[in-house]
N, C-alpha and C positions, 0 to 999 in steps of 0.2 A: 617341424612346426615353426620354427625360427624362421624360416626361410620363406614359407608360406605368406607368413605374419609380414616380412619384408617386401612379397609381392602384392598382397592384399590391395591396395590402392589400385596398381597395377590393372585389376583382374575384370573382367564383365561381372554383370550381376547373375548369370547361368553359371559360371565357375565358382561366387562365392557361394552360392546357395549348394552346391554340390560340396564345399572343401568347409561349408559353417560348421560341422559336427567336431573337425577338430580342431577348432577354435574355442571348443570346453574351458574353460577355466580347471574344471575339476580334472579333466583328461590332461591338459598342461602339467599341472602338478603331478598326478603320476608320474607320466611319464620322464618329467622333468628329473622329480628325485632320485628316478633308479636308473637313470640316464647318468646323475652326477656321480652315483654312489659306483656305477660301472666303471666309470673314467677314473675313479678314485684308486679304487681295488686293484683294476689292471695296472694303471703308473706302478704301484707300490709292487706290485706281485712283477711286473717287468722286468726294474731294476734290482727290485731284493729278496726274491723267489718264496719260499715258506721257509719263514724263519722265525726263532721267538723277536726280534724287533722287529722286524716287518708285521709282527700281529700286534708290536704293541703302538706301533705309527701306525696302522691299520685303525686299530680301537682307537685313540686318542684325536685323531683326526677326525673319527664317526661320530663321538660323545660331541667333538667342539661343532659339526655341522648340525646333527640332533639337537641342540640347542638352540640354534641360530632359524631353527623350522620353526613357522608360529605353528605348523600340522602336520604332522609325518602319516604318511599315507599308511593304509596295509599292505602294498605293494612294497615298498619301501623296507617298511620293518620283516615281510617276507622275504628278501632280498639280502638284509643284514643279518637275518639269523641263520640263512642259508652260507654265506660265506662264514659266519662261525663254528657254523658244524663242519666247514672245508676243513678251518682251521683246526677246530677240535680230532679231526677226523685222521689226521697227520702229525700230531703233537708228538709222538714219540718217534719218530721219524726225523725232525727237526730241531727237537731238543739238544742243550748239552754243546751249542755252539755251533751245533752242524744245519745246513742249509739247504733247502730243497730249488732247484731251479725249474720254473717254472713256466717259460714264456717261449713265443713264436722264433722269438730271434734264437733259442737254442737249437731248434729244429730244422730252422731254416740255414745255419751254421752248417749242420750237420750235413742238408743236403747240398749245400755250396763246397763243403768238402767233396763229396763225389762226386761233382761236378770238374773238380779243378782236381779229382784224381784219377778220371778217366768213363766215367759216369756207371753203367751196367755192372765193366769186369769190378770197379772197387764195390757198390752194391752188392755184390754176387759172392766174394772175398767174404764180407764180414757177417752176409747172410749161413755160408760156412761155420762160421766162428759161433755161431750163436748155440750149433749144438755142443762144444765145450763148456759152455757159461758155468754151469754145474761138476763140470768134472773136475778132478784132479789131478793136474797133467804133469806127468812121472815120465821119466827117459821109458820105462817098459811101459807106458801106456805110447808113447811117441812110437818106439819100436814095433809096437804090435799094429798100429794104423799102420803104420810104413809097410808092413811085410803081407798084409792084410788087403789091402786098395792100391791098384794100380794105376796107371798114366792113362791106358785105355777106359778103364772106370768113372775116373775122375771127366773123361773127354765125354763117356757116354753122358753123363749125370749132367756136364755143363749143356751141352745138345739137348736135352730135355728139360731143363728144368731153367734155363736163362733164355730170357729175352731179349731184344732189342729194341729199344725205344724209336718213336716213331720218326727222328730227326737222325737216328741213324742209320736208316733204312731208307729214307728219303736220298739222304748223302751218297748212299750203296747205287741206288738205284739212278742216280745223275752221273756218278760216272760210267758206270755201265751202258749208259745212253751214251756217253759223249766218247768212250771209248771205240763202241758199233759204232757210230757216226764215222769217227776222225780219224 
């Protein structure tokens, strides 16, 4: 809307009469507040995941913006009572000092790790791992996978059940070319 508002002068009178609706006054302010209160929540939730002080610079930054509104929309107040119940929603989770992390850049972490550890086979690795999560891994429970599953097993199961992404298959498929060729 910002940006609109900035081409406005700009524009023929067939454009603005097409783009006047969101030039609302009323529809500004929605969208404006929950637009702020987004940017507000994510920074905070970013850097400090769910935590009891991130809920309480969360609330305290909301209370001092709620004030500074001469009108809080229902948008708005829908908006803040929804990340309250986020928060409510995970309070024993986060309590007692401990910290929930919460944001793009852990994920995105995560998969720059398998990318700089070989991208598929590490995928594939800790996809593995995930049927342990719950057990309780004992020399006789190690032992008994060991004597239990084989090398061929293991060969069948990665042949059926791993992929290759499509930038490795591209890679496969260029030298193969260049090696018929050359």
């Amino acid at each position: 809307m910002d940006r609109i508002n900035s081409y406005w002068p700009n524009l023929t009178k067939e454009v603005r009469a097409k783009l006047s609706f969101y030039r609302n006054s009323w529809l500004n302010l929605r969208l404006g507040q929950v637009h702020h209160l987004l940017v507000l929540t994510a920074k905070i939730l970013k850097y400090g995941g769910l935590s009891e002080s991130s809920y309480q610079k969360w609330s305290q930054e909301v209370a001092a913006w709620k004030l500074a509104q001469p009108l809080l929309t229902k948008h708005a107040r829908e908006f803040i009572n929804g990340i309250e119940t986020y928060f409510n929603t995970y309070t024993d989770r986060y309590t007692n000092g401990h910290q929930l992390l919460c944001c793009s850049d852990i994920i995105e972490s995560i998969f720059g790790r398998y990318k700089n550890k070989g991208g598929m086979k590490a995928i594939s690795a800790d996809v593995l791992f995930i049927a342990l999560y719950n057990q309780a891994l004992s020399c006789d429970f190690v032992q008994t996978a060991m004597k239990s599953v084989t090398g061929p097993m293991l060969d069948d199961w990665r042949c059926a059940n791993v992929c290759h992404n499509r930038y490795g298959v591209r890679r496969r498929m260029e030298k193969e070319i260049k090696t018929a060729g050359g």
